[in-house]
C-alpha positions as CSV (number, residue, x, y, z in Angstrom):
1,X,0.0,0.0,0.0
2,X,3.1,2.2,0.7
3,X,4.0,2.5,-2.8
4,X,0.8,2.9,-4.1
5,X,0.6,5.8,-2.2
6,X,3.8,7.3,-3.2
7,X,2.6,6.9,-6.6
8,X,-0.4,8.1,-5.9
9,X,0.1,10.5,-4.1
10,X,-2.3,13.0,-4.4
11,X,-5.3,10.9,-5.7
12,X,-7.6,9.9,-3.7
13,X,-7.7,5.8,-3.9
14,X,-9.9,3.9,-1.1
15,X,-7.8,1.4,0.7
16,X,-10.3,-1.5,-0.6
17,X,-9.4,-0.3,-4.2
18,X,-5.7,-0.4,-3.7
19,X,-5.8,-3.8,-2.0
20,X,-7.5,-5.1,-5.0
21,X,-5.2,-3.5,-7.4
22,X,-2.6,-5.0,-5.6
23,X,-4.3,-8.5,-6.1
24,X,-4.6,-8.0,-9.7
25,X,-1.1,-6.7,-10.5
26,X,0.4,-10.0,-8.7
27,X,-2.0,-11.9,-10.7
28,X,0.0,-12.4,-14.1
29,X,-2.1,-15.0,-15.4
30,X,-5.1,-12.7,-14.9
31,X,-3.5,-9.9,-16.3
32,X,-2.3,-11.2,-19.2
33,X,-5.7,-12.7,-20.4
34,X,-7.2,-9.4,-19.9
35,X,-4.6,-7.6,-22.4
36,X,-5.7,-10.1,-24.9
37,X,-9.5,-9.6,-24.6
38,X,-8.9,-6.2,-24.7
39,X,-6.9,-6.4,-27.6
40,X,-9.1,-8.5,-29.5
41,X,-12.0,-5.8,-28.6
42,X,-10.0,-3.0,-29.9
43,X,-9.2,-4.8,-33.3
44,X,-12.7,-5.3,-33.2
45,X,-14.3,-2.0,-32.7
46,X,-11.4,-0.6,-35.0
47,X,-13.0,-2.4,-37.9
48,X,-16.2,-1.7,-36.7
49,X,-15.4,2.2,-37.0
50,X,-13.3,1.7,-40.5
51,X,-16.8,1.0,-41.9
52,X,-17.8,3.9,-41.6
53,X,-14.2,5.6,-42.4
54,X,-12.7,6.3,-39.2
55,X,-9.1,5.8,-39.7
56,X,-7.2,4.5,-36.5
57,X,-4.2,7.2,-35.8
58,X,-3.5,6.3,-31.8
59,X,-4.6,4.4,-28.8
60,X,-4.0,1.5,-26.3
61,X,-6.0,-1.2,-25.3
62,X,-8.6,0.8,-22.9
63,X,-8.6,3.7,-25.4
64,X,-9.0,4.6,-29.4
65,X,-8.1,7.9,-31.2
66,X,-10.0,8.0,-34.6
67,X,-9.0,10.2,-37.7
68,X,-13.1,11.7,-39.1
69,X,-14.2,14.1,-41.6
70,X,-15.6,16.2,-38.6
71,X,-15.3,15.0,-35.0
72,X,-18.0,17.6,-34.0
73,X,-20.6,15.8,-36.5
74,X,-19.1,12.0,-35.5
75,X,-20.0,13.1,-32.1
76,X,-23.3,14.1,-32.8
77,X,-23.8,11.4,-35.0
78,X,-22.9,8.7,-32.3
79,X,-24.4,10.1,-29.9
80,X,-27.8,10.2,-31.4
81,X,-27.2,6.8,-31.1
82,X,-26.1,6.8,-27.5
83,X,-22.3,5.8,-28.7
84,X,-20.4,8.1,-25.8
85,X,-17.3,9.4,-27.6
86,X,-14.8,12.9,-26.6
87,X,-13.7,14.9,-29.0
88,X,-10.8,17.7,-28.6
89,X,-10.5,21.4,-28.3
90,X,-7.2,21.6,-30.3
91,X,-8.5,19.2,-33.2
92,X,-11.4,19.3,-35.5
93,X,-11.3,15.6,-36.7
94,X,-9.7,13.5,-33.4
95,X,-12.3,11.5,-31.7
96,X,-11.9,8.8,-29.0
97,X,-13.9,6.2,-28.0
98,X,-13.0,3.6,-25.0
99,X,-12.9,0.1,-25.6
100,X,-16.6,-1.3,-25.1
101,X,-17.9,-4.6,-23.6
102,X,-18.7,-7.7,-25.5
103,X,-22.3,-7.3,-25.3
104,X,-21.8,-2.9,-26.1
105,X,-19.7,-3.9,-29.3
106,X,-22.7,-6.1,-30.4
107,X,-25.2,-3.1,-29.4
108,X,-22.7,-0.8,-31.6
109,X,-22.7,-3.0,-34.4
110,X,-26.6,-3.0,-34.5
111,X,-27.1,0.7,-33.8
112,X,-24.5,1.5,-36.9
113,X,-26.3,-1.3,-38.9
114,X,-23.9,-2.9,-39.7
């Protein structure tokens, strides 16, 4: 707990949540499965969102950063469709979405028809 609080210093993390962190960043096995479903949901909502051409330029497994025509519009658009999705101050066309559950991909798929 220590160190989590020296990283953390300043944040303001429940004991319960640390001691469970702590469980999962000793559990390799755990962790390593969870990278891979995440990865696979990424790819997957990558070529769900290159359907209808958002082109991939960043993210990570939790996160992506999609390339549209207008991220002001893709917002709206989504949205209408109660896809959550940020968009950026500094950039007109950078939009990010976080990595959805298995059954939210599914709804997403539906809701873009596709």
């Amino acid at each position: 707990i220590y160190k989590f609080k020296k990283v953390f210093s300043f944040w303001p993390v429940s004991k319960l949540s640390i001691k469970i962190a702590s469980k999962a960043i000793r559990d390799k096995k755990w962790m390593i499965n969870t990278q891979k479903k995440l990865k696979k949901k990424a790819n997957i909502l990558d070529g769900i969102m290159k359907t209808i051409d958002f082109k991939l330029i960043g993210g990570t497994n939790l996160f992506r950063l999609y390339l549209t025509p207008n991220s002001v519009l893709s917002q709206k658009f989504l949205a209408k469709k109660f896809i959550w999705s940020r968009i950026f101050s500094y950039s007109r066309k950078w939009l990010r979405l976080g990595i959805p559950s298995d059954e939210d991909l599914k709804k997403i798929k539906i809701k873009l028809k596709i």
